[in-house]
Structures are given as C-alpha cells and as structure tokens.
N, C-alpha and C positions, 0 to 999 in steps of 0.2 A: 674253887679255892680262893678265899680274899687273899686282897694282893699285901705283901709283907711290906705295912708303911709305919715307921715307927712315931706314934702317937706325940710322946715325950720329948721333942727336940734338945731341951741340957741332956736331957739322958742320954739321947743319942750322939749329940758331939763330945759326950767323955767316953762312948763307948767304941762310934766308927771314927777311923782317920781321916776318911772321908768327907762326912758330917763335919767335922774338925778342922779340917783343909778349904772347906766351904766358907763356914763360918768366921775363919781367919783367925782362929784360937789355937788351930796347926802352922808350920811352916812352910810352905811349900815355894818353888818358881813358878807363880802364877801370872799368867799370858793374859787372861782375858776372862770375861763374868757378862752375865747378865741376869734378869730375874730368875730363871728356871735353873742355870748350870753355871759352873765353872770350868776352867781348861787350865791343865798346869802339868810342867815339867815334867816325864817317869822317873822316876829317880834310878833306873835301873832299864834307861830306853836300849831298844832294838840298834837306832841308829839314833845319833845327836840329833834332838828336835820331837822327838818320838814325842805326844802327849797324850795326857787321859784327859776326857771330859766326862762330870757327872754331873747328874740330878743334881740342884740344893735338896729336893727332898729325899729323902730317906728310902730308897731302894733295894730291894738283891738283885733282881733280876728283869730285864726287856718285861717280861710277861707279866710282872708287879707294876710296873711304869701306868699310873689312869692314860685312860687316850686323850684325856685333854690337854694333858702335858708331850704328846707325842708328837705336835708339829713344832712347838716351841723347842723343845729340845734336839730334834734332827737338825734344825732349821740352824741352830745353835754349831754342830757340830758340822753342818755343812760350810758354816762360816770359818770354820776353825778348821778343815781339810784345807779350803780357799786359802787361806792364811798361812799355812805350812807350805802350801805350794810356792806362792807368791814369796814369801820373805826368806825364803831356803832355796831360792831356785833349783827346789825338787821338779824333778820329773814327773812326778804324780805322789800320791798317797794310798797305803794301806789302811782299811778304815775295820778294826772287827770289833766283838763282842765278846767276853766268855759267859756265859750261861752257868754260875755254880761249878763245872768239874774249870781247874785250871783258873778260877775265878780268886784272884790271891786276899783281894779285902770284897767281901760281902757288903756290896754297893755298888751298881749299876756302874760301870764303866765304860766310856766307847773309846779303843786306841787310835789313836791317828799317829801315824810313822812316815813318815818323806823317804819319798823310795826315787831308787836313780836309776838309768838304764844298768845291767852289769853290778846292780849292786850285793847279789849273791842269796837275797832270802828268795831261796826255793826250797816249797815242803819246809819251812822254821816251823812254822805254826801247829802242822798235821801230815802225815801220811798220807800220799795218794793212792789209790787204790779205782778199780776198776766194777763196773756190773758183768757177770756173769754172760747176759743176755739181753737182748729190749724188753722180755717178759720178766724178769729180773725186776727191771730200773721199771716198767711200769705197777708192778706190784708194790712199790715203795713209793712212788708218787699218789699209787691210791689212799695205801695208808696213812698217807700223809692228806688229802685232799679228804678223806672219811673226816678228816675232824675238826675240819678246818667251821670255823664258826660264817 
C-alpha cells in the first residue's frame, strides 16, 4: 500500500488542522519547529504541558511516515520529551501514537505528556489485560515477527 502523502499542500492545509497548525495559517500554542515538525500545545491535554508533535508533511499514520523522515522526526520528538521534562520539572514523559482507531485528526501525531510520580494515569490510555499462557503470548509475537519486513 503507498503511503497516504497529500500531493497538494494549499489543499491540504484548508483541509487538515494540522497541515494548517504547521503552516502557521492555524492558531495554535506553539513550542518549537524545525524542518521536518512542529510541537504545540493539546488543546485538550492529559495534564498542563501535554503536546502533539507532527510531521510538516502530510501524514495519517507512523507506517505512511517515508523512513527518511524517520530519524529527523524522532530525533525531533526526542528533543521535545527532553524539553518537557526539563522546563516542567516533570518526572519523566509519556510519549505514544494512535494509529487511526482513537486517532482524533488524521495526521501523524506523537503525544508527549509530563508525568509526575503519583500522578494517577493508570490504564488512561488502554485496558490491561493478560496472555492466557507463554504459548499464547508466543503465538502472537510470531504473528507479529511473520511479517515483519
């Protein structure tokens, strides 16, 4: 499957928030930019500090992402974990993904959240649940390693 990259860039900043947040023709509280991404405010964060970083290009999802944008952009968002930690004298950071299900604007998102000892997100995100058995949990790392490229 080619990866979902929107050709059109005006078309795509009247059409994603994202694209439009990038390009500075949205509003947002933005933190910090470089070639490949931006980093700005949630507007509806986990805890105060919470931020998204995305692609400037035009993404849905990690597995859209070309890989020569994948060290540029982690690299990006490592800078931007570092930075949350540092200027929030957070404890650490929660750093995820949503993959399309739970994925609220369709554009590559990575959360970074300032987390504090005691500060209560357990299970926020997802469900914990258990394997059955070791033949279980290795049946599912095969399936998983069957396809791996």
């Amino acid at each position: 499957m080619a990866p979902t990259i929107v050709a059109d860039r005006l078309a795509c900043v009247s059409a994603c928030l994202f694209c439009a947040i990038a390009s500075g023709s949205a509003p947002a509280f933005m933190v910090a930019s470089c070639d490949s991404a931006v980093a700005f405010l949630d507007i509806r964060p986990v805890f105060k500090g919470h931020l998204l970083v995305t692609p400037r290009s035009h993404v849905v999802t990690l597995p859209d992402l070309p890989s020569s944008e994948l060290a540029p952009y982690f690299g990006f968002v490592q800078a931007v974990a570092r930075a949350v930690e540092t200027g929030l004298s957070a404890g650490g950071t929660f750093v995820a993904i949503n993959n399309k299900v739970s994925q609220s604007v369709p554009h590559l998102h990575t959360h970074v959240v300032p987390r504090t000892k005691g500060d209560g997100l357990r299970g926020f995100f997802w469900p914990r649940t258990k394997y059955e058995s070791d033949d279980e949990a290795r049946s599912y790392a095969e399936k998983i390693a069957a396809v791996m490229p």
